[in-house]
SEMI-199180 format. One record per residue (C-alpha): residue number from 1; chain; x, y, z. Coordinates in nm, 3 decimals, m for minus. Layout:
! residues N
<tikol = NUM	tiza = A	east = X	north = Y	up = Z> .
...
//
This chain:
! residues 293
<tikol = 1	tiza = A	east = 16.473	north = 9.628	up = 17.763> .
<tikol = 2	tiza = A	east = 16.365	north = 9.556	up = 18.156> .
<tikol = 3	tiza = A	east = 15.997	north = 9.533	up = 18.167> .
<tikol = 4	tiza = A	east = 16.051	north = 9.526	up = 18.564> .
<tikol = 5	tiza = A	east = 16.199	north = 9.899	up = 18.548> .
<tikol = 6	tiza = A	east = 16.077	north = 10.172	up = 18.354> .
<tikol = 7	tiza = A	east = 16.271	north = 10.578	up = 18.315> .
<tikol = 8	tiza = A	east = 15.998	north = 10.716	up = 18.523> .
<tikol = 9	tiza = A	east = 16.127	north = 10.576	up = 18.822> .
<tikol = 10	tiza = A	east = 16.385	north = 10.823	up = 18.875> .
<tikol = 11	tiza = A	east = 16.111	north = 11.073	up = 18.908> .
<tikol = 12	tiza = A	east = 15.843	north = 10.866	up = 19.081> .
<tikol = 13	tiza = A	east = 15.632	north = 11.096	up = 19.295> .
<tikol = 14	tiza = A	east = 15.840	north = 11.397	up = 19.213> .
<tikol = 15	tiza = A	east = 15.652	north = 11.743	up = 19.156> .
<tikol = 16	tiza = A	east = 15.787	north = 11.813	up = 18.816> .
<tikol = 17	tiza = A	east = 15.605	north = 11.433	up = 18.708> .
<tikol = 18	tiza = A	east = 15.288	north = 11.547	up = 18.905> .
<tikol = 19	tiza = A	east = 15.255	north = 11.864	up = 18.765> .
<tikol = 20	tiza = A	east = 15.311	north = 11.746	up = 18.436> .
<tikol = 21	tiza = A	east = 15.045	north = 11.459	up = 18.479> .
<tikol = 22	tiza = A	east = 14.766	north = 11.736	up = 18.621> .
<tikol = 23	tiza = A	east = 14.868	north = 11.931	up = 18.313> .
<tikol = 24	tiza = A	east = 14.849	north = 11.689	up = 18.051> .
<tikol = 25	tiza = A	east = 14.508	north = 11.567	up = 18.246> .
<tikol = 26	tiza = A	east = 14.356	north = 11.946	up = 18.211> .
<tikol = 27	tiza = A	east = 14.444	north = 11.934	up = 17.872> .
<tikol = 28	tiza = A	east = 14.221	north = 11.586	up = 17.810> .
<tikol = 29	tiza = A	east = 13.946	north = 11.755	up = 17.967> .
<tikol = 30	tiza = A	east = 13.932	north = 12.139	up = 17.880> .
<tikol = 31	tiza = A	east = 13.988	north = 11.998	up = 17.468> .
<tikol = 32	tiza = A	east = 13.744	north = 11.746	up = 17.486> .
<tikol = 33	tiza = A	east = 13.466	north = 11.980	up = 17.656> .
<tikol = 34	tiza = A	east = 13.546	north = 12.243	up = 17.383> .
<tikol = 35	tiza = A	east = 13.493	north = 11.964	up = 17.144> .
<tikol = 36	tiza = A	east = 13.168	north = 11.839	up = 17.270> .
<tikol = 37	tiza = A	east = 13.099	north = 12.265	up = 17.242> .
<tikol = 38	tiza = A	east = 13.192	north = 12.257	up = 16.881> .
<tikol = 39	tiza = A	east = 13.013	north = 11.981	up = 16.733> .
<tikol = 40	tiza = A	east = 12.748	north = 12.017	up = 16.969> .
<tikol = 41	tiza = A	east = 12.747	north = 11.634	up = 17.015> .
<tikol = 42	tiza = A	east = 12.629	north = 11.607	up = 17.351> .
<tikol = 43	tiza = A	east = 12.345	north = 11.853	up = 17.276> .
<tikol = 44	tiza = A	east = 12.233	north = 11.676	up = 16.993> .
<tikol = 45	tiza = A	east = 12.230	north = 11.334	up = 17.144> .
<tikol = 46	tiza = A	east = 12.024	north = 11.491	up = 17.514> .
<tikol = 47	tiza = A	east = 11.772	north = 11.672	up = 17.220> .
<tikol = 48	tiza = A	east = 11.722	north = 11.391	up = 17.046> .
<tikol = 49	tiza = A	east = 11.686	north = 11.175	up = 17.306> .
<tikol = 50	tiza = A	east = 11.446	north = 11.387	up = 17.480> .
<tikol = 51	tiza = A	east = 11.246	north = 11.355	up = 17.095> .
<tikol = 52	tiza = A	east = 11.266	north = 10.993	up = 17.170> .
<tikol = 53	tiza = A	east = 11.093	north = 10.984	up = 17.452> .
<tikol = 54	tiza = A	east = 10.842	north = 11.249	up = 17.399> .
<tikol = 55	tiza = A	east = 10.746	north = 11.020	up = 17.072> .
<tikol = 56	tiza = A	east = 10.714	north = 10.726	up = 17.295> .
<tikol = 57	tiza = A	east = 10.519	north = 10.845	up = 17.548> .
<tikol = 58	tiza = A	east = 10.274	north = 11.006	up = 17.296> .
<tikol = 59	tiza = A	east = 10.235	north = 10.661	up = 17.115> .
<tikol = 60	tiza = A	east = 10.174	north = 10.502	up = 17.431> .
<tikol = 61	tiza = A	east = 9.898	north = 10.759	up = 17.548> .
<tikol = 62	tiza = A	east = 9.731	north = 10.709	up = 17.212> .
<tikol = 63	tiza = A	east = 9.716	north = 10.390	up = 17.207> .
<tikol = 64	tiza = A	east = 10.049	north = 10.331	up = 16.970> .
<tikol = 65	tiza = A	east = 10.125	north = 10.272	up = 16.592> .
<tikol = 66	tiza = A	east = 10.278	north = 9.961	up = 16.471> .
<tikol = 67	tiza = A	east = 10.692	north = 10.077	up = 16.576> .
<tikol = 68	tiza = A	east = 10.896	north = 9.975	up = 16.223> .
<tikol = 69	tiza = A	east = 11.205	north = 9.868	up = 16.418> .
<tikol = 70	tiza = A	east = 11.217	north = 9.585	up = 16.677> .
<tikol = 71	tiza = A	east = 10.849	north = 9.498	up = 16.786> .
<tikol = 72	tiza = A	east = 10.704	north = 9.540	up = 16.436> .
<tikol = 73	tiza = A	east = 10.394	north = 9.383	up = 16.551> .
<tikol = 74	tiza = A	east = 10.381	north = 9.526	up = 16.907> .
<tikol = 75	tiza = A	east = 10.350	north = 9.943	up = 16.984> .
<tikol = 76	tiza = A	east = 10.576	north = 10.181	up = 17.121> .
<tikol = 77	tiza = A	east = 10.677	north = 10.078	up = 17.506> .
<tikol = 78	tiza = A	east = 10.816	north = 10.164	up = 17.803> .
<tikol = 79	tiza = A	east = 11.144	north = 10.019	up = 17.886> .
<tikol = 80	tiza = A	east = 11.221	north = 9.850	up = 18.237> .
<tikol = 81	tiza = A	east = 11.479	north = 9.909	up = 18.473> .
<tikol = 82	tiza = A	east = 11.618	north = 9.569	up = 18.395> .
<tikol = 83	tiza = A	east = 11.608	north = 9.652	up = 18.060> .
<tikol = 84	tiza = A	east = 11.845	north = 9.975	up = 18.079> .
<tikol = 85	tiza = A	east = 12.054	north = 9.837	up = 18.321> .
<tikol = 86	tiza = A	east = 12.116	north = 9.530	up = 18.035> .
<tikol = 87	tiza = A	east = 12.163	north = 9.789	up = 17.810> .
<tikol = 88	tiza = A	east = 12.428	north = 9.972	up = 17.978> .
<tikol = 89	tiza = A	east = 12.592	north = 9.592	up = 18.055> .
<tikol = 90	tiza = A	east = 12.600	north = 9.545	up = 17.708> .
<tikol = 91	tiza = A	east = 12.758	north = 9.867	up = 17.586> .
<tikol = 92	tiza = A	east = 13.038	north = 9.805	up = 17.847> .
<tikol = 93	tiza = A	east = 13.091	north = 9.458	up = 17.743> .
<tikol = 94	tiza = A	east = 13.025	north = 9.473	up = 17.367> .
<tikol = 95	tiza = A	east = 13.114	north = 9.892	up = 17.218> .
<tikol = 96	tiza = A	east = 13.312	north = 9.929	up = 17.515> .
<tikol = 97	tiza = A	east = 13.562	north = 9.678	up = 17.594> .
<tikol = 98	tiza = A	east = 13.619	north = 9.463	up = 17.306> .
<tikol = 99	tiza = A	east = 13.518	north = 9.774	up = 17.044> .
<tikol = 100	tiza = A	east = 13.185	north = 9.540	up = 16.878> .
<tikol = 101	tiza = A	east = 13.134	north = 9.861	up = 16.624> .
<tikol = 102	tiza = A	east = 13.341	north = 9.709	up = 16.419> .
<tikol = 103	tiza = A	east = 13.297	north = 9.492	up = 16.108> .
<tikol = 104	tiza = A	east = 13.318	north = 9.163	up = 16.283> .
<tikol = 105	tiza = A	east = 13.416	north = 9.032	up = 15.911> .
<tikol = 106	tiza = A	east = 13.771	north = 9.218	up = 15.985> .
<tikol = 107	tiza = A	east = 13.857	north = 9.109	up = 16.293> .
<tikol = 108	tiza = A	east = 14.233	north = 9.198	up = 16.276> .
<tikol = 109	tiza = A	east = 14.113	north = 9.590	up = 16.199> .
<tikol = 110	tiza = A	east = 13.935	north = 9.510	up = 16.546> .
<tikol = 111	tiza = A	east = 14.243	north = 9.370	up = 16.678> .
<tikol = 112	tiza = A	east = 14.447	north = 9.669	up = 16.593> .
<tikol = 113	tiza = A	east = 14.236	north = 9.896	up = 16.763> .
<tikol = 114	tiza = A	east = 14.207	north = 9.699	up = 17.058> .
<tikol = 115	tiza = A	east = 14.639	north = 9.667	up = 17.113> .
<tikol = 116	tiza = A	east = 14.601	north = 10.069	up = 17.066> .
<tikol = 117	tiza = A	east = 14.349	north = 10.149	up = 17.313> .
<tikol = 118	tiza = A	east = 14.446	north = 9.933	up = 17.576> .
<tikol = 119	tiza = A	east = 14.815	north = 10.012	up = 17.529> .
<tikol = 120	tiza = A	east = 14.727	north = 10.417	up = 17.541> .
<tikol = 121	tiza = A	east = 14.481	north = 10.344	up = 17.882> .
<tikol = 122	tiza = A	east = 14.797	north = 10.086	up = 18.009> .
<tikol = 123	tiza = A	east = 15.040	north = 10.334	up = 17.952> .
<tikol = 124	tiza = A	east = 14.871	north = 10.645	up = 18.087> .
<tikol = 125	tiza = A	east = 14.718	north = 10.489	up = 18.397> .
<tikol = 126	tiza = A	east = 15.053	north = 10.365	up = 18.498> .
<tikol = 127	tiza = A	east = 15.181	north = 10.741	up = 18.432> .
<tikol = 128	tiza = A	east = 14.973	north = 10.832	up = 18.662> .
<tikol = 129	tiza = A	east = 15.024	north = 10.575	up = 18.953> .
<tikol = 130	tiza = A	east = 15.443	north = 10.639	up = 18.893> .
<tikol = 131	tiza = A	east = 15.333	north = 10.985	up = 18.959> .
<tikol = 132	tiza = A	east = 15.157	north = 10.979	up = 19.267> .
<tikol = 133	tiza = A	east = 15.146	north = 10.657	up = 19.419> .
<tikol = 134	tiza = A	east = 15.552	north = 10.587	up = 19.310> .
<tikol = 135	tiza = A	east = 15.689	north = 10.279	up = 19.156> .
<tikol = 136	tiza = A	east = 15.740	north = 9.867	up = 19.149> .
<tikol = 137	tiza = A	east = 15.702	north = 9.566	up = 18.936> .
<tikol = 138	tiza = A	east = 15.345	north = 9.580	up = 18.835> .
<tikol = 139	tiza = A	east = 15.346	north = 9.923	up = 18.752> .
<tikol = 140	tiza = A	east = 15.665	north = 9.899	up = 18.553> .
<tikol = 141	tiza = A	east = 15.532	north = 9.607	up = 18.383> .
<tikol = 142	tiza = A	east = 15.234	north = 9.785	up = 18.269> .
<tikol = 143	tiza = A	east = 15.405	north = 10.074	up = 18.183> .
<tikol = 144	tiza = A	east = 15.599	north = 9.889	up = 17.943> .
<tikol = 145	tiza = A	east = 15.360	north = 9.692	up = 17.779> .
<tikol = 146	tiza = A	east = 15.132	north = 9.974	up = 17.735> .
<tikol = 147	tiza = A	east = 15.408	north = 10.150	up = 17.543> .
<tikol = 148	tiza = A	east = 15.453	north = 9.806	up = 17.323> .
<tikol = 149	tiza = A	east = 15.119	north = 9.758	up = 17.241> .
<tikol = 150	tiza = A	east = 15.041	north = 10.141	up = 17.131> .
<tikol = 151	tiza = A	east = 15.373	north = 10.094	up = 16.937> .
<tikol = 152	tiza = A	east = 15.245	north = 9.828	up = 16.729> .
<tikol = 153	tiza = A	east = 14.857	north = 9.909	up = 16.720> .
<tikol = 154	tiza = A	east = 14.931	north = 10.228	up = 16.601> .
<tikol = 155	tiza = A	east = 15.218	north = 10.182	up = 16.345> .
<tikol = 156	tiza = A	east = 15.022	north = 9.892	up = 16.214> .
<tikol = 157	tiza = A	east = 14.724	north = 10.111	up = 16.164> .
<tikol = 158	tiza = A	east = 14.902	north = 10.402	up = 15.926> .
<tikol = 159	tiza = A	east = 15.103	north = 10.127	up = 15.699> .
<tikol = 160	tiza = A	east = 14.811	north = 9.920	up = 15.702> .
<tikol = 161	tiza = A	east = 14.463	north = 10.064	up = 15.778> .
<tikol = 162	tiza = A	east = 14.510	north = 10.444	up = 15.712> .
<tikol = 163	tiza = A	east = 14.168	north = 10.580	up = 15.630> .
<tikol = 164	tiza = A	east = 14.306	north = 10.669	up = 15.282> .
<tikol = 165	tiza = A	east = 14.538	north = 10.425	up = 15.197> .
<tikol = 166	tiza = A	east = 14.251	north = 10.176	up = 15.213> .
<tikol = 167	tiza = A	east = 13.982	north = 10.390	up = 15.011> .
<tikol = 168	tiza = A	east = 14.130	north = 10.620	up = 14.817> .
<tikol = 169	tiza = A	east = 14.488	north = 10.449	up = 14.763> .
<tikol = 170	tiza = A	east = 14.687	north = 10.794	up = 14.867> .
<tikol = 171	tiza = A	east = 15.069	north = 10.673	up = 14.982> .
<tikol = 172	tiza = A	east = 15.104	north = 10.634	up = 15.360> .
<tikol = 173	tiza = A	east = 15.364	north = 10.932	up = 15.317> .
<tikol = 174	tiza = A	east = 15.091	north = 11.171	up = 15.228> .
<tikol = 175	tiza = A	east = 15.080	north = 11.372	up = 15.584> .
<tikol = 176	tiza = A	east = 14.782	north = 11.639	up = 15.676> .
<tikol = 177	tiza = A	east = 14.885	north = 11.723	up = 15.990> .
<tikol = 178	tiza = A	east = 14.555	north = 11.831	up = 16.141> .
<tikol = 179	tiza = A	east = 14.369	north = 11.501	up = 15.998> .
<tikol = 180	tiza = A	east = 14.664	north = 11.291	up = 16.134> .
<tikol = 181	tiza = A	east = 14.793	north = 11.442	up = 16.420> .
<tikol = 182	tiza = A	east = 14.627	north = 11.231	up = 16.642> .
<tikol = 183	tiza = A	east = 14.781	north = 10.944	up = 16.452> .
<tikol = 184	tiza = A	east = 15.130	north = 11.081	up = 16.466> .
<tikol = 185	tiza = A	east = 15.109	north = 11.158	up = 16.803> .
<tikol = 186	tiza = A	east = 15.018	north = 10.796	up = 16.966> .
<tikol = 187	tiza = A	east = 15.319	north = 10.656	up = 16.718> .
<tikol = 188	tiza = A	east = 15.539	north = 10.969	up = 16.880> .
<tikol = 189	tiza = A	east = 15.438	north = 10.866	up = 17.250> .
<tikol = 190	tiza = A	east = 15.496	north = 10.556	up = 17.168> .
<tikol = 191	tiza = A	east = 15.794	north = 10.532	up = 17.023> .
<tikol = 192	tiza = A	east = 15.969	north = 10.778	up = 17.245> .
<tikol = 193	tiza = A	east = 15.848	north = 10.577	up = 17.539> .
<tikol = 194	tiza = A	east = 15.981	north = 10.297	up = 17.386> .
<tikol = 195	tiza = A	east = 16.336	north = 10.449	up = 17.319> .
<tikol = 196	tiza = A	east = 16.329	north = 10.611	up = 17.660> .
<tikol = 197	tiza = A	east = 16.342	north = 10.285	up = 17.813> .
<tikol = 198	tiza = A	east = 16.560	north = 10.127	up = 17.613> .
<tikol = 199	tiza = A	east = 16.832	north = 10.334	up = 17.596> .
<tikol = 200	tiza = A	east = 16.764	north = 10.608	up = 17.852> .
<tikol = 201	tiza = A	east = 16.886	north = 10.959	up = 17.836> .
<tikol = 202	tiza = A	east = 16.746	north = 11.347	up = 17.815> .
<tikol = 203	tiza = A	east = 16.745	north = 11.313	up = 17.483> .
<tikol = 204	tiza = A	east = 16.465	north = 11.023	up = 17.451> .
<tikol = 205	tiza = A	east = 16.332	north = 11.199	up = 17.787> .
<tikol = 206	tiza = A	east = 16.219	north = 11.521	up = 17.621> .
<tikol = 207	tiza = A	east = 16.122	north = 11.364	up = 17.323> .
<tikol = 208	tiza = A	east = 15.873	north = 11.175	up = 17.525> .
<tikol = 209	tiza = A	east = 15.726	north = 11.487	up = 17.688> .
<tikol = 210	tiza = A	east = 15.729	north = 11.645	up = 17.382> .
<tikol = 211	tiza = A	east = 15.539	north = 11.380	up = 17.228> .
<tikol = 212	tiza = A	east = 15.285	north = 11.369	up = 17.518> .
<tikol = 213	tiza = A	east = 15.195	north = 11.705	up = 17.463> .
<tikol = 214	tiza = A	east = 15.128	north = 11.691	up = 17.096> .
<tikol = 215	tiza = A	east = 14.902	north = 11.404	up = 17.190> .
<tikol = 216	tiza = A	east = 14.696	north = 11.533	up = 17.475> .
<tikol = 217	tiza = A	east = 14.709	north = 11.895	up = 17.347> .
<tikol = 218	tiza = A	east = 14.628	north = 11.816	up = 17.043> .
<tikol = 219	tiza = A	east = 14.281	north = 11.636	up = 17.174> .
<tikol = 220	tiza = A	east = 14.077	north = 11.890	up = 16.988> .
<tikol = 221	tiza = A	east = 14.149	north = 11.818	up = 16.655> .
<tikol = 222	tiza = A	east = 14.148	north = 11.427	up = 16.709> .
<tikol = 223	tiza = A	east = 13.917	north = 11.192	up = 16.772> .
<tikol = 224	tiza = A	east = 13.996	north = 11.136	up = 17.114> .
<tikol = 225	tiza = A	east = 13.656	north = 11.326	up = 17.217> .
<tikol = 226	tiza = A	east = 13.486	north = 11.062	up = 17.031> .
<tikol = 227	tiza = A	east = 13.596	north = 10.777	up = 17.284> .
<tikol = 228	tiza = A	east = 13.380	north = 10.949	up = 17.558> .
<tikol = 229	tiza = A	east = 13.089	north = 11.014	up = 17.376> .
<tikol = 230	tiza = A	east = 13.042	north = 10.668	up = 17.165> .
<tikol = 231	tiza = A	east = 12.962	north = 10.477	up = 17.456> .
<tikol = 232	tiza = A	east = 12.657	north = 10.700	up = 17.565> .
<tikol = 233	tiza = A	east = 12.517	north = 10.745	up = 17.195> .
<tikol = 234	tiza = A	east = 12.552	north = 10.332	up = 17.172> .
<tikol = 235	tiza = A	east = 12.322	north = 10.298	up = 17.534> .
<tikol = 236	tiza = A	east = 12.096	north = 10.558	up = 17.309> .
<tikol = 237	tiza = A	east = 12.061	north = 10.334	up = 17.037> .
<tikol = 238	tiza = A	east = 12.001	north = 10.041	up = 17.224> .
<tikol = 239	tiza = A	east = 11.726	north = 10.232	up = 17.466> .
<tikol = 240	tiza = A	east = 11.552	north = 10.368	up = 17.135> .
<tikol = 241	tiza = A	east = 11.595	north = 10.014	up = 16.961> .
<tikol = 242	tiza = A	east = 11.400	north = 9.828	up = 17.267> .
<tikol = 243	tiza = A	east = 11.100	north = 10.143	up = 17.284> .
<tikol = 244	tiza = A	east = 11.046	north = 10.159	up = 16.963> .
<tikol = 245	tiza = A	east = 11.161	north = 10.471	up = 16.886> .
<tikol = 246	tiza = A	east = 11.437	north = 10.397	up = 16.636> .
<tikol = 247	tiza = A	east = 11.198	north = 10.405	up = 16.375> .
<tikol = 248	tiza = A	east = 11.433	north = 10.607	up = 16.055> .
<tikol = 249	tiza = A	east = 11.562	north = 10.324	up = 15.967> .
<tikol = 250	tiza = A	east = 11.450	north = 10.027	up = 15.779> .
<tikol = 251	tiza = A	east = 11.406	north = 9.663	up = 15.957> .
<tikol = 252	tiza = A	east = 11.528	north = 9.335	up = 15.814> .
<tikol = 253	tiza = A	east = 11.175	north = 9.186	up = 15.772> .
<tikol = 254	tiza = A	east = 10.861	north = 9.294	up = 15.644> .
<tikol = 255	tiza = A	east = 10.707	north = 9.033	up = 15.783> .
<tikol = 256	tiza = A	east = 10.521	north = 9.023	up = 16.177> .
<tikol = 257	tiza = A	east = 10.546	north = 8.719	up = 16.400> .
<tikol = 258	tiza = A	east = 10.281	north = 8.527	up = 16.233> .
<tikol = 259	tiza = A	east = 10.420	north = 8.582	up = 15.932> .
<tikol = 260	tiza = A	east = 10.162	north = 8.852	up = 15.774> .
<tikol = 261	tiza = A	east = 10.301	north = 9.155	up = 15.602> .
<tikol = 262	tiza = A	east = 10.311	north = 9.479	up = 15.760> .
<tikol = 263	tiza = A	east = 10.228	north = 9.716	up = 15.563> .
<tikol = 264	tiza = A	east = 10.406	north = 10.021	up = 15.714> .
<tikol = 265	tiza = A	east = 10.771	north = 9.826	up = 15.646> .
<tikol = 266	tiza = A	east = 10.659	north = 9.747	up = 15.270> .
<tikol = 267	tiza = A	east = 10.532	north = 10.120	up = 15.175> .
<tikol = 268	tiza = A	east = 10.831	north = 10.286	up = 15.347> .
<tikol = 269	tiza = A	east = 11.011	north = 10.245	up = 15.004> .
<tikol = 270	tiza = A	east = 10.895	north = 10.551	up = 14.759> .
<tikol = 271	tiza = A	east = 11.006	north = 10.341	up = 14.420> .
<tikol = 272	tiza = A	east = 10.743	north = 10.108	up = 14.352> .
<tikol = 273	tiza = A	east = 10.966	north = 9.833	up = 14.241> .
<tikol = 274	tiza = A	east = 11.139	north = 9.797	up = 14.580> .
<tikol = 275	tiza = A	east = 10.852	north = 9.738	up = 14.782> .
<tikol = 276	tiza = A	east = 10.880	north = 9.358	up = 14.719> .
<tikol = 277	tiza = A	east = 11.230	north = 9.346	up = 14.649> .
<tikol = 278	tiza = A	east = 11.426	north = 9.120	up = 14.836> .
<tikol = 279	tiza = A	east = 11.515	north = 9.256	up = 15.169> .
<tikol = 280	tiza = A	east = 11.904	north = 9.114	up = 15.104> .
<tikol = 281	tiza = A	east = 12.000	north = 9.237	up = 14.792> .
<tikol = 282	tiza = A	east = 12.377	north = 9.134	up = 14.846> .
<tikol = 283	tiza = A	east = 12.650	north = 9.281	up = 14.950> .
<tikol = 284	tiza = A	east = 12.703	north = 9.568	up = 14.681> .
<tikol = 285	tiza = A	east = 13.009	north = 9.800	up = 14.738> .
<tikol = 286	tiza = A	east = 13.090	north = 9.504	up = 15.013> .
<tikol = 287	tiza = A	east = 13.150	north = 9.232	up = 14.773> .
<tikol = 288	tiza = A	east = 13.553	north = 9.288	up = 14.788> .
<tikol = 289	tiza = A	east = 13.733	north = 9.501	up = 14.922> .
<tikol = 290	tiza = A	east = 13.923	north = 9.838	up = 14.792> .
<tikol = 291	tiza = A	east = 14.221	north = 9.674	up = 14.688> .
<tikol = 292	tiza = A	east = 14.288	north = 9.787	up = 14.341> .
<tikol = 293	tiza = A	east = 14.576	north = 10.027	up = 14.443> .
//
């Protein structure tokens, strides 16, 4: 295998390659808008963040209630320029690039989504330059190393991290194709794209294009829409987190600055013998892993 070549150079800047490209790029984006339409993801998240705001706003103008997530012993606030810009920073740097929604206690489940992404965005950005900007070492070099990284991420996800394998202790050989056809698909591109430049041919060659259509097609039953989306309802969290307004969810303290209790974080339990529980009761259900398969 040359990493300094790849098969697409024979069809560098060619119209057949560009028209594919635009195709398989109209695909992405028709799919993922009829997604959005479906689940209704983007209107939920613009609704509720529109509640959000409304909520902070009216606690400010009233003078504010004790918020029960982040300044326990301040009031609903405003939040800065500086403050959204660092939040957008930090979604880039943390959700974003190095995929931080992960259990940082499994970092090799983190790793093996990383090598996936990455070698998916690799591979199809330097698709897309061969296309219409033509060919050389760089390119080829990415090209290549996208494919090898989406080859392992993704095979090393279904033998080893397959939703069900891990919780339910199905075999890896039991197939749904609509809940795995995104799955199948990035081990199909990959592999294809592999063979293709290996051994070359119109064989490997369709089978690639083939494969690249039952991935980007296929975007509507996957969860490839979710990849645009996270990002924005991660900035949410962090924006509601810093107001005040995140206030569904419990805190990790009952306690204020000075150490008093506050009274709204004790009642929120309805059981009376949880209100002075410990606020770590262990790890429960976390304490090992399903591994009795």
């Amino acid at each position: 295998m040359d990493f300094a070549t790849t098969p697409l150079a024979a069809m560098a800047g060619s119209a057949g390659l560009q028209t594919y490209v635009v195709i398989m790029l109209a695909l992405v984006a028709v799919m993922t808008i009829m997604d959005v339409i479906h689940k209704k993801s983007a209107k939920y998240f613009f609704e509720d963040s529109k509640k959000a705001e409304a909520k902070v706003k009216a606690g400010i103008a009233t003078g504010g209630k004790n918020c029960s997530v982040g300044f326990e012993d301040g009031r609903y606030r405003e939040v800065s320029g500086g403050e959204k810009m660092g939040a957008a920073v930090g979604v880039v740097l943390n959700e974003v690039a190095v995929s931080g929604e992960f259990d940082s206690t499994k970092p090799l489940r983190r790793f093996v989504h990383i090598l996936t992404m990455y070698g998916t965005i690799l591979l199809s950005a330097a698709t897309i330059i061969i296309a219409f900007a033509g060919t050389g070492e760089t390119v080829s070099l990415a090209w290549n190393l996208g494919a090898l990284m989406l080859f392992v991420g993704s095979w090393w996800f279904w033998f080893v991290y397959k939703v069900d394998v891990m919780s339910e202790g199905n075999s890896w050989t039991d197939i749904d194709l609509r809940r795995d056809m995104f799955s199948l698909s990035l081990m199909a591109v990959s592999t294809t794209a592999l063979g293709w430049s290996i051994w070359g041919g119109t064989v490997w060659e369709i089978l690639a294009m083939l494969a690249g259509i039952s991935l980007f097609g296929g975007v509507y039953w996957s969860k490839f829409a979710h990849m645009f989306f996270k990002p924005f309802a991660a900035y949410d969290k962090r924006i509601k987190k810093l107001s005040g307004a995140l206030d569904n969810l419990p805190h990790e303290t009952r306690f204020d600055k000075s150490g008093a209790v506050v009274a709204q974080q004790r009642d929120r339990h309805s059981m009376e013998l949880l209100k002075d529980a410990p606020m770590n009761m262990g790890l429960g259900i976390k304490r090992e892993g399903p591994n009795h398969y």
